[in-house]
N, C-alpha and C positions, 0 to 999 in steps of 0.2 A: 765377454760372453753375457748375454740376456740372458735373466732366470724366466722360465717360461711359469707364471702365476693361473692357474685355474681361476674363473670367473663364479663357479660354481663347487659343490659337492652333493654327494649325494649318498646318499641313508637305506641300505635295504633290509628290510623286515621279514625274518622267515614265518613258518609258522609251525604248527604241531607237530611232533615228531622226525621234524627237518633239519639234520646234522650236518647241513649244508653238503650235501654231497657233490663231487666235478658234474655230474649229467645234470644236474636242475638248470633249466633257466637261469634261477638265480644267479649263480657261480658264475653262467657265461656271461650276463651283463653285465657281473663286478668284473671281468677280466678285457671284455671286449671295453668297456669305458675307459678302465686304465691302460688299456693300449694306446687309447688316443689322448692318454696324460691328464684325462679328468683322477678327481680325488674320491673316492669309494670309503664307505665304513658299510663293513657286512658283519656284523655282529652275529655272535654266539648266544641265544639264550640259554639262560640257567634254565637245567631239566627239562628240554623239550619236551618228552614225552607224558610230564606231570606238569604242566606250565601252573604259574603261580604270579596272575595279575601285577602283587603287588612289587614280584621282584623285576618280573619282566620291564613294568614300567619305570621302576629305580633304572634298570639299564638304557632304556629309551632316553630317559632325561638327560644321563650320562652321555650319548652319544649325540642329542640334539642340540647339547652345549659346545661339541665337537665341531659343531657344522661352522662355525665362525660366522665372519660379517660378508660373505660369498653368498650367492642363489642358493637356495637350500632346500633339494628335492630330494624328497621320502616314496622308496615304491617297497609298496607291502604285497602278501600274500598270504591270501588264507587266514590262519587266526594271527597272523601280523598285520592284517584287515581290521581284524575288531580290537585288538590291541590301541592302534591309532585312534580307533574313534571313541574308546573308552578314555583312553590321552586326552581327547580333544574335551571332552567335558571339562579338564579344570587344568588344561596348559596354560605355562605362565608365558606369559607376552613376550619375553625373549625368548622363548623357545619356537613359536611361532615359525614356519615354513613356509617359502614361496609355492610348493605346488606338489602334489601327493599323487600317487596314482594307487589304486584298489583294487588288486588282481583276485579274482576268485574272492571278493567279499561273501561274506556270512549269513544266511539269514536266521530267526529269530529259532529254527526248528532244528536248527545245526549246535546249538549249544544246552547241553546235557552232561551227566555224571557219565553215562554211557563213554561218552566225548573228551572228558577230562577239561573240558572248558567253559561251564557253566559259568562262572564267575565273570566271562567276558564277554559274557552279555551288553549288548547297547540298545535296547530297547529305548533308553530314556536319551540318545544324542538324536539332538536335531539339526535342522541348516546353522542355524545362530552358533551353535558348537563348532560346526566343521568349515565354517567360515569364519572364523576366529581363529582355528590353529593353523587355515592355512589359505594364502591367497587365493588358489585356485585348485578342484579337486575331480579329479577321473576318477571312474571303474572300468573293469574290466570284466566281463559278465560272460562264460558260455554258456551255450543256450543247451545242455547235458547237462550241466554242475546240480549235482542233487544236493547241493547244502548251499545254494545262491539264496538269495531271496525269493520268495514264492512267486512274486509277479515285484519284478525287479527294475522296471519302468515308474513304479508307482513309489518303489524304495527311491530310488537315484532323486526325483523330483522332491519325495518330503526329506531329501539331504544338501538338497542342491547341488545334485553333481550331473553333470554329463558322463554319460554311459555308452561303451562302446561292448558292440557281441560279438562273437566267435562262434559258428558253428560246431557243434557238434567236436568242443576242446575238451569235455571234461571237467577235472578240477582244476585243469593248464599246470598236470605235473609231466615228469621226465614220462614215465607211462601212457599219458596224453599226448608225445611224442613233442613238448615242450622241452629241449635243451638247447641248441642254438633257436633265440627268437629274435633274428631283425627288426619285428614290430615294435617290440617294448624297445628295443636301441633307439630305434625313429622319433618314440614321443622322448624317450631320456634326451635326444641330443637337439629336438624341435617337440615343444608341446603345443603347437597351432597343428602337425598331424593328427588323424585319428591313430588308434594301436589295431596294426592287423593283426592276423593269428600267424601260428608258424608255418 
């Protein structure tokens, strides 16, 4: 009998007050990936709803180290968006990933005490940061998400990412009618697709 070795793994990143619940998105693409015997870590953060930069990112490291010497793709959302990219200012080189995707990224007017996420702030990551922690890097942008970046054409480019939109998805939660998303399956299992919506 052949042991059948995954080529890859992959890392997803919840975000604010996200208990990983069955109807997210999220949960279906850790379930539908390990269906087809890929290797998934969906981590828990400590205190969702009081997030705390510096424990969140203790666990990211913890879990980056996990990813072994395999392709090693990270899909975040939301402030597991700004998480990454506060990571990516001073990730260390073996932690480094082949390819990220940035669902419902952040922008600069979405981080406040109101928010509980001020601290994770990236105003100061630029391309050189996020091309250093990771070979190549998507977003995901709907063109409703009132906490995106303002003009989020002109964000993706001083990050150097390609950016794909979704009409009128929201924040691309279960309420956005985000729980099965074939799209994001498409780019997890080919990142030469664009991510459609659901």
């Amino acid at each position: 009998m052949t042991d059948f070795s995954p080529s890859r793994r992959f890392l997803l990143l919840h975000g604010l007050d996200n208990h990983r619940p069955r109807d997210h998105w999220m949960w279906w693409l850790a379930e539908s990936l390990r269906q087809r015997g890929e290797q998934v870590l969906y981590p828990q953060f400590p205190a969702p709803g009081q997030p705390s930069l510096e424990a969140w990112t203790e666990l990211l490291h913890a879990e980056l180290a996990q990813l072994g010497d395999r392709e090693r793709v990270v899909v975040a959302h939301s402030l597991g968006t700004a998480l990454w990219l506060r990571a990516a200012l001073a990730l260390p080189g073996e932690l480094r990933v082949d390819r990220v995707l940035l669902v419902s990224p952040l922008g600069e007017q979405a981080f406040c005490a109101e928010n509980r996420n001020e601290e994770f702030s990236v105003s100061g990551v630029g391309s050189e940061e996020v091309a250093a922690a990771a070979r190549s890097t998507r977003a995901v942008v709907s063109t409703t998400d009132p906490y995106t970046p303002v003009e989020p054409v002109v964000w993706a480019a001083g990050l150097g990412v390609e950016v794909d939109f979704l009409d009128g998805a929201g924040h691309i939660t279960p309420g956005d009618g985000y729980g099965p998303w074939p799209g994001v399956l498409d780019w997890c299992l080919d990142e030469t697709v664009p991510v459609r919506g659901a």
